[in-house]
DOFILO-63089 format. One record per atom (N, C-alpha, C, O): residue in one letter; x, y, z; residue number from 1; atom name. Coordinates in steps of 0.2 Angstrom, whole numbers, always signed. Example, Ala and Ser with C-alpha at 12.3 -4.5 7.8 and 13.67 -1.06 7.14 Angstrom:
// DOFILO-63089
LOTI  res     px     py     pz    n  atom
LOTI    A    +66    -28    +39    1     N
LOTI    A    +62    -22    +39    1    CA
LOTI    A    +66    -16    +39    1     C
LOTI    A    +71    -17    +42    1     O
LOTI    S    +64    -11    +35    2     N
LOTI    S    +68     -5    +36    2    CA
LOTI    S    +64     +0    +39    2     C
LOTI    S    +67     +6    +40    2     O
//
This chain:
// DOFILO-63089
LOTI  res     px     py     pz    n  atom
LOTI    X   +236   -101   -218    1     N
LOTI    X   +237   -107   -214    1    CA
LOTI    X   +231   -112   -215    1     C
LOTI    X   +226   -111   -211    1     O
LOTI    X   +231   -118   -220    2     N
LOTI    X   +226   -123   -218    2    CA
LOTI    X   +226   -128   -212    2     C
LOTI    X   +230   -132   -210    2     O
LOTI    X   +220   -127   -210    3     N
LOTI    X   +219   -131   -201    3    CA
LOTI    X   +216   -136   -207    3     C
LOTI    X   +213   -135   -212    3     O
LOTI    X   +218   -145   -202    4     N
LOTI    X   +213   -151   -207    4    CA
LOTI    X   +207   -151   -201    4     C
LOTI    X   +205   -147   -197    4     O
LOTI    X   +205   -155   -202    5     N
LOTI    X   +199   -158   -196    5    CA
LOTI    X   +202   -161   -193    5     C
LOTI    X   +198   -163   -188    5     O
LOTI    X   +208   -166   -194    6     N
LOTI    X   +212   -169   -190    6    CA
LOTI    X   +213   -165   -183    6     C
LOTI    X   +212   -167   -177    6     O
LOTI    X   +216   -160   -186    7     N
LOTI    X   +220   -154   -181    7    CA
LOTI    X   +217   -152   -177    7     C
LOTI    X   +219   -150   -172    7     O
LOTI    X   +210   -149   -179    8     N
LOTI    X   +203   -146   -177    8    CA
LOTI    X   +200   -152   -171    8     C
LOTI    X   +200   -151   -165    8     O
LOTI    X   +200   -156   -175    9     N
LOTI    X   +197   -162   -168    9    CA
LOTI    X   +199   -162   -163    9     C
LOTI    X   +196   -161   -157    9     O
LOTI    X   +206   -163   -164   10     N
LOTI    X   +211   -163   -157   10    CA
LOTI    X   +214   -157   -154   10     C
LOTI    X   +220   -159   -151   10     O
LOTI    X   +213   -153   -154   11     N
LOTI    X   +212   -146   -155   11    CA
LOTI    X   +206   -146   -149   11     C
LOTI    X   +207   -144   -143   11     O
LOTI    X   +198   -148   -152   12     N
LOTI    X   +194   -147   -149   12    CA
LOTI    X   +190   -154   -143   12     C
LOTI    X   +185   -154   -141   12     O
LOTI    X   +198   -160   -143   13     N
LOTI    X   +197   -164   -138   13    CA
LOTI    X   +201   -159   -133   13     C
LOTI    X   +199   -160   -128   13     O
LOTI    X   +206   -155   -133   14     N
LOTI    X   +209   -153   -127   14    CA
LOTI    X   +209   -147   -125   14     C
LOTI    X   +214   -146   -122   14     O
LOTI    X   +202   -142   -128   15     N
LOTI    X   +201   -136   -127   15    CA
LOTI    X   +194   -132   -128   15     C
LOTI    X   +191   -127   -127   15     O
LOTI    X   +191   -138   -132   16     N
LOTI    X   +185   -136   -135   16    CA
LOTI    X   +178   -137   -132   16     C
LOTI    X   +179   -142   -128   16     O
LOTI    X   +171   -136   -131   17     N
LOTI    X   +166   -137   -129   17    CA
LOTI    X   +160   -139   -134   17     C
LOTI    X   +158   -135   -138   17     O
LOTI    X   +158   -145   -134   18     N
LOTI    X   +151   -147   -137   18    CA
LOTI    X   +144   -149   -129   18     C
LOTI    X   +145   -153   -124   18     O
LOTI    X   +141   -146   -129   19     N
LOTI    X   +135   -147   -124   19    CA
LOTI    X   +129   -143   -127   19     C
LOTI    X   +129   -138   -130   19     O
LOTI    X   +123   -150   -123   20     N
LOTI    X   +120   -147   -123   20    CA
LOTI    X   +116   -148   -117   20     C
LOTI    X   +113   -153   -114   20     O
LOTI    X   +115   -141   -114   21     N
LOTI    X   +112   -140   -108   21    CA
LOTI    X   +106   -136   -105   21     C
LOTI    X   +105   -130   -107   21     O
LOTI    X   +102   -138   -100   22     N
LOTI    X    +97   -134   -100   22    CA
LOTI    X    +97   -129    -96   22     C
LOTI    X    +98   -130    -90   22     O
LOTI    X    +95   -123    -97   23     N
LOTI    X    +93   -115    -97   23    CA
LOTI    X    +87   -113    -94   23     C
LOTI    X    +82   -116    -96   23     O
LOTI    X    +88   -110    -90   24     N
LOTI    X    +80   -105    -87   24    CA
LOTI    X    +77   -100    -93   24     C
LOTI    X    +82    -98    -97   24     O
LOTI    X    +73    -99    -94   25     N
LOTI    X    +71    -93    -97   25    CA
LOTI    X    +75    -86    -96   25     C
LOTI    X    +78    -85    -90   25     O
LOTI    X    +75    -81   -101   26     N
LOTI    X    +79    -76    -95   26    CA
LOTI    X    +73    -69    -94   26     C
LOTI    X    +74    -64    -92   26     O
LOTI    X    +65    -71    -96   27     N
LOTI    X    +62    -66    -96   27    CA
LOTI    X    +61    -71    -85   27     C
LOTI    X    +61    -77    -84   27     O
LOTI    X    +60    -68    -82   28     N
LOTI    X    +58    -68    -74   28    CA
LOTI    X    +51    -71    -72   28     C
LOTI    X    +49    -72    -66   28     O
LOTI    X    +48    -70    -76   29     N
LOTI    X    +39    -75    -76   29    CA
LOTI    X    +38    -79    -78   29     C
LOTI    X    +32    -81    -78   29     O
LOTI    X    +45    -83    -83   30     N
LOTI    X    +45    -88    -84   30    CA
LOTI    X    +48    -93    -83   30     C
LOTI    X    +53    -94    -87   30     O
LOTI    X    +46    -98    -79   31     N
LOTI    X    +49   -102    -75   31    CA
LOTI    X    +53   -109    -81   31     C
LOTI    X    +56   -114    -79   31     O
LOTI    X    +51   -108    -87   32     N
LOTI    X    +53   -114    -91   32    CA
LOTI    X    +59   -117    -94   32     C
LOTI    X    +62   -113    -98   32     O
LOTI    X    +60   -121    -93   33     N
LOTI    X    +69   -123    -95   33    CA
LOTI    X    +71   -125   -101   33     C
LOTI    X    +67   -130   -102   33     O
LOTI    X    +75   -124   -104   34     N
LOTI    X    +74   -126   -113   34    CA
LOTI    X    +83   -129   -113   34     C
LOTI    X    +88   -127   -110   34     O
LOTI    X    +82   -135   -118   35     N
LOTI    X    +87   -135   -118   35    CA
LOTI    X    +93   -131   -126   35     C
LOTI    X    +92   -130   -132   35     O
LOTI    X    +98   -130   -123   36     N
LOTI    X   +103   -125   -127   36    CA
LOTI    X   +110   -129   -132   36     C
LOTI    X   +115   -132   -128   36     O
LOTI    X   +111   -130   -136   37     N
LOTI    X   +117   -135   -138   37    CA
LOTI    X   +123   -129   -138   37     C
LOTI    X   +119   -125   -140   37     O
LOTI    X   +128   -127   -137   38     N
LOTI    X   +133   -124   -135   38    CA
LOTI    X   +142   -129   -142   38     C
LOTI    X   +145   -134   -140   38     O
LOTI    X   +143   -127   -145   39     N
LOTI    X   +152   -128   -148   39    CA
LOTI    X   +152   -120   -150   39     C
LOTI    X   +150   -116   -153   39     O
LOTI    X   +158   -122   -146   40     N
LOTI    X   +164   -116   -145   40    CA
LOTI    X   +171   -118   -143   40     C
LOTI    X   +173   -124   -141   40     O
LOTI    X   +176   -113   -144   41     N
LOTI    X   +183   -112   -142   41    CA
LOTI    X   +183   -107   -139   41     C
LOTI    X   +179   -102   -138   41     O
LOTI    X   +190   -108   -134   42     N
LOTI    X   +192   -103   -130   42    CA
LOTI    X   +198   -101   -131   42     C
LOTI    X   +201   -106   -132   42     O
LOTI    X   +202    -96   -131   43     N
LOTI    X   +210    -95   -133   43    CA
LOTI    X   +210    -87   -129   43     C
LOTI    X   +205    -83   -128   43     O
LOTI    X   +218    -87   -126   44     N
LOTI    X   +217    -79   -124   44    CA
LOTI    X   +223    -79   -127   44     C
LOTI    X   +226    -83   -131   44     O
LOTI    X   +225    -71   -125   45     N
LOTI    X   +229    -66   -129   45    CA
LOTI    X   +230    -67   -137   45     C
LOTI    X   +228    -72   -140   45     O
LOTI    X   +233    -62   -140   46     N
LOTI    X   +235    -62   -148   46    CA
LOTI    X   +237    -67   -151   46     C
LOTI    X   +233    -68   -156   46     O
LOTI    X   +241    -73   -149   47     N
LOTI    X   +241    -79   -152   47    CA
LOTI    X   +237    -83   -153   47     C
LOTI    X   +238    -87   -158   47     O
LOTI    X   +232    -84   -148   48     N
LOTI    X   +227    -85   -149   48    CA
LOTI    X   +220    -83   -149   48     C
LOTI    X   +215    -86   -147   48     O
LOTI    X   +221    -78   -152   49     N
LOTI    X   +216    -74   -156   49    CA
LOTI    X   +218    -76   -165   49     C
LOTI    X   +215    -77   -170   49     O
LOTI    X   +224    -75   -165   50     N
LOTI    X   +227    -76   -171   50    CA
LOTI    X   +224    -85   -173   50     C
LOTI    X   +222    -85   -178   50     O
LOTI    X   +224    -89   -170   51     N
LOTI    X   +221    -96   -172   51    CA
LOTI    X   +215    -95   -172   51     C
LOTI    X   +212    -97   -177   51     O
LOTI    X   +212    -92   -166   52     N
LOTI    X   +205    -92   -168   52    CA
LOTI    X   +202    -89   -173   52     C
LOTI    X   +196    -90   -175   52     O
LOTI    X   +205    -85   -176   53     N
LOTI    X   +204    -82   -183   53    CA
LOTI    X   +205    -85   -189   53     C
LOTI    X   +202    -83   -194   53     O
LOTI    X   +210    -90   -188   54     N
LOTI    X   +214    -94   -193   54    CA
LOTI    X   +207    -99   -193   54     C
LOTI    X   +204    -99   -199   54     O
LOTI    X   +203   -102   -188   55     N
LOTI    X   +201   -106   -187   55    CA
LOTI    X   +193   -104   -192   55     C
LOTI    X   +192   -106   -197   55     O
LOTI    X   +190   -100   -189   56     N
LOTI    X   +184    -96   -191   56    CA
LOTI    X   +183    -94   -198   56     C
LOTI    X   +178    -95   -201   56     O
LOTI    X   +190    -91   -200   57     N
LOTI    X   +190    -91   -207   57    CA
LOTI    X   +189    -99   -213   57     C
LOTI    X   +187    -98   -219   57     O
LOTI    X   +190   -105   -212   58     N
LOTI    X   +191   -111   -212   58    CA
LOTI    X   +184   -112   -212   58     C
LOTI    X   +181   -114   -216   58     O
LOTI    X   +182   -111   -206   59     N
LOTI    X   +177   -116   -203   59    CA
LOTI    X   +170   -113   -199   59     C
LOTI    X   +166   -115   -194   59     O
LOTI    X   +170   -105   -203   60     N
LOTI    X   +165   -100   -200   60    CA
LOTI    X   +165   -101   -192   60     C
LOTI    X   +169   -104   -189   60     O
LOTI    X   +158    -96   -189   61     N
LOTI    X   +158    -95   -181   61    CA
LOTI    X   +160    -85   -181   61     C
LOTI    X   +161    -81   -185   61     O
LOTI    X   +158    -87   -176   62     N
LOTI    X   +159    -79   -171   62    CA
LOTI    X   +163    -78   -166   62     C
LOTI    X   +162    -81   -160   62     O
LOTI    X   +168    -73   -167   63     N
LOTI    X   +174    -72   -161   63    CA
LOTI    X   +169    -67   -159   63     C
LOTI    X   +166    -63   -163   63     O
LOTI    X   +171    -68   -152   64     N
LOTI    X   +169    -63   -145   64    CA
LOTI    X   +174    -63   -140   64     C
LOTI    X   +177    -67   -137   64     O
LOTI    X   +173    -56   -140   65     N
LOTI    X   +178    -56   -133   65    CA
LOTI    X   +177    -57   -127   65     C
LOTI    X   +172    -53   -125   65     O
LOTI    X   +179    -60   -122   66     N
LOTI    X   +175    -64   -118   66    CA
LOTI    X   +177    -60   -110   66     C
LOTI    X   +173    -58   -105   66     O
LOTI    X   +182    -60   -110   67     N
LOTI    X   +186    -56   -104   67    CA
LOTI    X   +192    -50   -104   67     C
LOTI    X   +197    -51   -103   67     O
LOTI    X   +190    -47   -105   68     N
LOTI    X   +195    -41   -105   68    CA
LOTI    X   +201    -40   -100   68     C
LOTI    X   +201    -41    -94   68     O
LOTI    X   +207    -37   -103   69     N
LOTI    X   +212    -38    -97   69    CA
LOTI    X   +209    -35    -91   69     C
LOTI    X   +204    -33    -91   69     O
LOTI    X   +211    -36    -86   70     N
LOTI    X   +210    -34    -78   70    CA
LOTI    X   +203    -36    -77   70     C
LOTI    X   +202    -37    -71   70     O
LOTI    X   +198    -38    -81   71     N
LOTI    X   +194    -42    -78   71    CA
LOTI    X   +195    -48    -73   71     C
LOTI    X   +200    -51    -75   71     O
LOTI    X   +191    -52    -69   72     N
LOTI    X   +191    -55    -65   72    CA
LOTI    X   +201    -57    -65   72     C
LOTI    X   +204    -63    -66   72     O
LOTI    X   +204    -51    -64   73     N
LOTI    X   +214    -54    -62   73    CA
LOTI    X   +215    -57    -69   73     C
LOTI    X   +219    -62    -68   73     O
LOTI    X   +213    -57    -74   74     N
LOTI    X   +215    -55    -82   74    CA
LOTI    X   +220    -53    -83   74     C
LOTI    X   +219    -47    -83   74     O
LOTI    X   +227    -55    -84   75     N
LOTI    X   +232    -54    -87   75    CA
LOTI    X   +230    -51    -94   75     C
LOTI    X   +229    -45    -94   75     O
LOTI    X   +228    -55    -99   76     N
LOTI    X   +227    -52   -107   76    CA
LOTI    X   +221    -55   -107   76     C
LOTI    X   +218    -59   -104   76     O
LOTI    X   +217    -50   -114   77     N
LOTI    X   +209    -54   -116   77    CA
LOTI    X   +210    -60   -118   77     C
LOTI    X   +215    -62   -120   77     O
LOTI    X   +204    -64   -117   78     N
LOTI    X   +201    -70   -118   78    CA
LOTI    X   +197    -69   -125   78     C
LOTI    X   +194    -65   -128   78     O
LOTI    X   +197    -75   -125   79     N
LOTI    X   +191    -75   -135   79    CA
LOTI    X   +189    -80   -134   79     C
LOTI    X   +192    -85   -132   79     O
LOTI    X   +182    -80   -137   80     N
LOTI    X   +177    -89   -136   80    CA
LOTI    X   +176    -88   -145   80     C
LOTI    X   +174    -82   -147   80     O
LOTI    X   +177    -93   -148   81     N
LOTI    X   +176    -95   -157   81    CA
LOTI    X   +167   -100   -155   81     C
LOTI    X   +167   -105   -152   81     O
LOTI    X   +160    -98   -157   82     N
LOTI    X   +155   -101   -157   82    CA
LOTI    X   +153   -101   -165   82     C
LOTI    X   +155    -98   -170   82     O
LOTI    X   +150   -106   -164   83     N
LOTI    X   +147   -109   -171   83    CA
LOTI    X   +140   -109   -171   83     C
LOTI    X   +137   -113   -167   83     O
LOTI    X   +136   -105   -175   84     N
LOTI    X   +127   -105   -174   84    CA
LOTI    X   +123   -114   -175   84     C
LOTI    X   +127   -118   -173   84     O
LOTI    X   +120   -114   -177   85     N
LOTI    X   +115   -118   -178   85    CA
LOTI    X   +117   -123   -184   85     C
LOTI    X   +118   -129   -182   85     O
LOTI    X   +117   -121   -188   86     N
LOTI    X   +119   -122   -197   86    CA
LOTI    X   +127   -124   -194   86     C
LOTI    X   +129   -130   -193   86     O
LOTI    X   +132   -120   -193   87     N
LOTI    X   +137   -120   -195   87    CA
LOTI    X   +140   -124   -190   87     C
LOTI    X   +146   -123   -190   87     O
LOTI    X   +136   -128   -184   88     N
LOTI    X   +139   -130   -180   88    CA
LOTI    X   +136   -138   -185   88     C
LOTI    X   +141   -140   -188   88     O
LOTI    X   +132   -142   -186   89     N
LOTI    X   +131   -144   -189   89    CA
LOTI    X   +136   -146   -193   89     C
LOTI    X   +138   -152   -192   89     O
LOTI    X   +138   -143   -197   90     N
LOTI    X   +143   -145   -204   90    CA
LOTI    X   +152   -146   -199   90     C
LOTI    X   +156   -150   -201   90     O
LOTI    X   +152   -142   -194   91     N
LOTI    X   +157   -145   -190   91    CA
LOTI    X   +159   -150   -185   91     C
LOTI    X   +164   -152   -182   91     O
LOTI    X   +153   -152   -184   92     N
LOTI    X   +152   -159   -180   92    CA
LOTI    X   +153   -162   -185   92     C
LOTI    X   +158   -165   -185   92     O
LOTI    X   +148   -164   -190   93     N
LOTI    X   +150   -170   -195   93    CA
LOTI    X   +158   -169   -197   93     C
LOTI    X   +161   -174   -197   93     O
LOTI    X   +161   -163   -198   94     N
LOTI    X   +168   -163   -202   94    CA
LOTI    X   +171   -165   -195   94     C
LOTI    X   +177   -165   -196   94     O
LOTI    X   +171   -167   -190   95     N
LOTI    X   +175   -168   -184   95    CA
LOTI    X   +174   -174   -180   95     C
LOTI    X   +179   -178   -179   95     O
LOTI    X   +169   -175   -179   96     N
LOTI    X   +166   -182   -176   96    CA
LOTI    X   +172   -188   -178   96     C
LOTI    X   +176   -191   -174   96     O
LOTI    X   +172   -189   -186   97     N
LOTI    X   +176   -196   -186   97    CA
LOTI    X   +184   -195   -185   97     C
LOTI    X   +189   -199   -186   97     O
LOTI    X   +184   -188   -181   98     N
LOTI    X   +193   -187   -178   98    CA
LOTI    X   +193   -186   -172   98     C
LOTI    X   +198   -185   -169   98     O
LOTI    X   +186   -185   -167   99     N
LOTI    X   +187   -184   -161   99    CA
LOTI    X   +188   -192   -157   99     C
LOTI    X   +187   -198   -159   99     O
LOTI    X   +191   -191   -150  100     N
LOTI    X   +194   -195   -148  100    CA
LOTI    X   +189   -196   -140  100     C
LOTI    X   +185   -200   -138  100     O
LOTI    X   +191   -189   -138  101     N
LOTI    X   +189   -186   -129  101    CA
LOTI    X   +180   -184   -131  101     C
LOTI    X   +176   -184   -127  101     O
LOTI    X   +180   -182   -136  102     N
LOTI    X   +173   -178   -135  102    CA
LOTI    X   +168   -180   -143  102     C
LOTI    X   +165   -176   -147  102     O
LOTI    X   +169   -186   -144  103     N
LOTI    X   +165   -190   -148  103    CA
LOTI    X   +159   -189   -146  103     C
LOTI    X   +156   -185   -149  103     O
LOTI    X   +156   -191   -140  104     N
LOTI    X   +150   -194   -140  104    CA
LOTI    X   +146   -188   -137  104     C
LOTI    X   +140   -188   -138  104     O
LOTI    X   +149   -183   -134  105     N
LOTI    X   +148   -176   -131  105    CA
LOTI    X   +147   -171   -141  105     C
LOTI    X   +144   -166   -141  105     O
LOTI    X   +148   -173   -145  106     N
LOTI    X   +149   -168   -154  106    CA
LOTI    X   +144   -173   -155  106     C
LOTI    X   +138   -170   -153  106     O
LOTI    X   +143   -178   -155  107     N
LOTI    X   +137   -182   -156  107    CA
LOTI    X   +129   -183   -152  107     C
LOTI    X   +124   -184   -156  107     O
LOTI    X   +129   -181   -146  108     N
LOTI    X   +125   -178   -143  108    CA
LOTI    X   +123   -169   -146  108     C
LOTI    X   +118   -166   -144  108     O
LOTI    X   +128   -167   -149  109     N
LOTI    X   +126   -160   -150  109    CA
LOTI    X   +122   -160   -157  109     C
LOTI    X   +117   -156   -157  109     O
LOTI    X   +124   -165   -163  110     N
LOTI    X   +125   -165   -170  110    CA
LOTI    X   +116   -168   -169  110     C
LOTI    X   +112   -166   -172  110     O
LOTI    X   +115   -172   -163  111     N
LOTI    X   +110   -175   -164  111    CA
LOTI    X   +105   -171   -161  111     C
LOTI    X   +101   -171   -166  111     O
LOTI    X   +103   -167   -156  112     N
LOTI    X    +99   -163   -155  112    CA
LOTI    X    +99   -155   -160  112     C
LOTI    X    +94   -152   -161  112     O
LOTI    X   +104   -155   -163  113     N
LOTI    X   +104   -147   -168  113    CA
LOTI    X   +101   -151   -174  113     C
LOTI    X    +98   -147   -178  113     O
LOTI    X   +101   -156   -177  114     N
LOTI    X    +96   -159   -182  114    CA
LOTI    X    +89   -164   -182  114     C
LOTI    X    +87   -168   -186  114     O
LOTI    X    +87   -161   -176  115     N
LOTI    X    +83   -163   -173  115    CA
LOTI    X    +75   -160   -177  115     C
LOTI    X    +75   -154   -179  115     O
LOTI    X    +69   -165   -177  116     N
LOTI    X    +65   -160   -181  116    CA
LOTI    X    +59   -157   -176  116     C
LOTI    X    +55   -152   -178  116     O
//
């Protein structure tokens, strides 16, 4: 299955997360907040696990499983598709000139992840 970035865009105008946000430390003696840039996807059950695999294969990232059945009244598992540092980078620019809802939000992320 070829995904375009057309499809991915809109895709990740109506499902998808670009942010970037600020974080506490998690060591407890350190009060400092650091900011975190965040793209990802979310999909639950087989079907979409099966896209986010289609997707990932295409366009790298790491599937996690995020909720398991019967967790918090979970019908079926949950899957988040993330993209590191590099590879979120190369996906923002392939996406940007197809996003609609979440331009300036892939742009805010593309600009702090290539930051020096």
């Amino acid at each position: 299955m070829e995904i375009s970035p057309q499809y991915l865009a809109g895709f990740f105008d109506g499902e998808g997360t670009f942010s970037v946000l600020w974080q506490k430390a998690k060591h407890p003696q350190n009060f400092k907040k650091y900011p975190h840039a965040t793209v990802l996807l979310s999909q639950s059950g087989e079907e979409g696990l099966n896209l986010l695999t289609a997707i990932q294969k295409q366009y790298g990232g790491s599937i996690y499983l995020h909720i398991k059945p019967g967790q918090y009244k979970a019908k079926k598992p949950a899957y988040k598709l993330y993209w590191n540092k590099q590879e979120g980078i190369k996906l923002c620019k392939a996406l940007i000139p197809h996003l609609i809802l979440k331009k300036e939000a892939a742009q805010a992320v593309l600009t702090y992840l290539t930051r020096e």
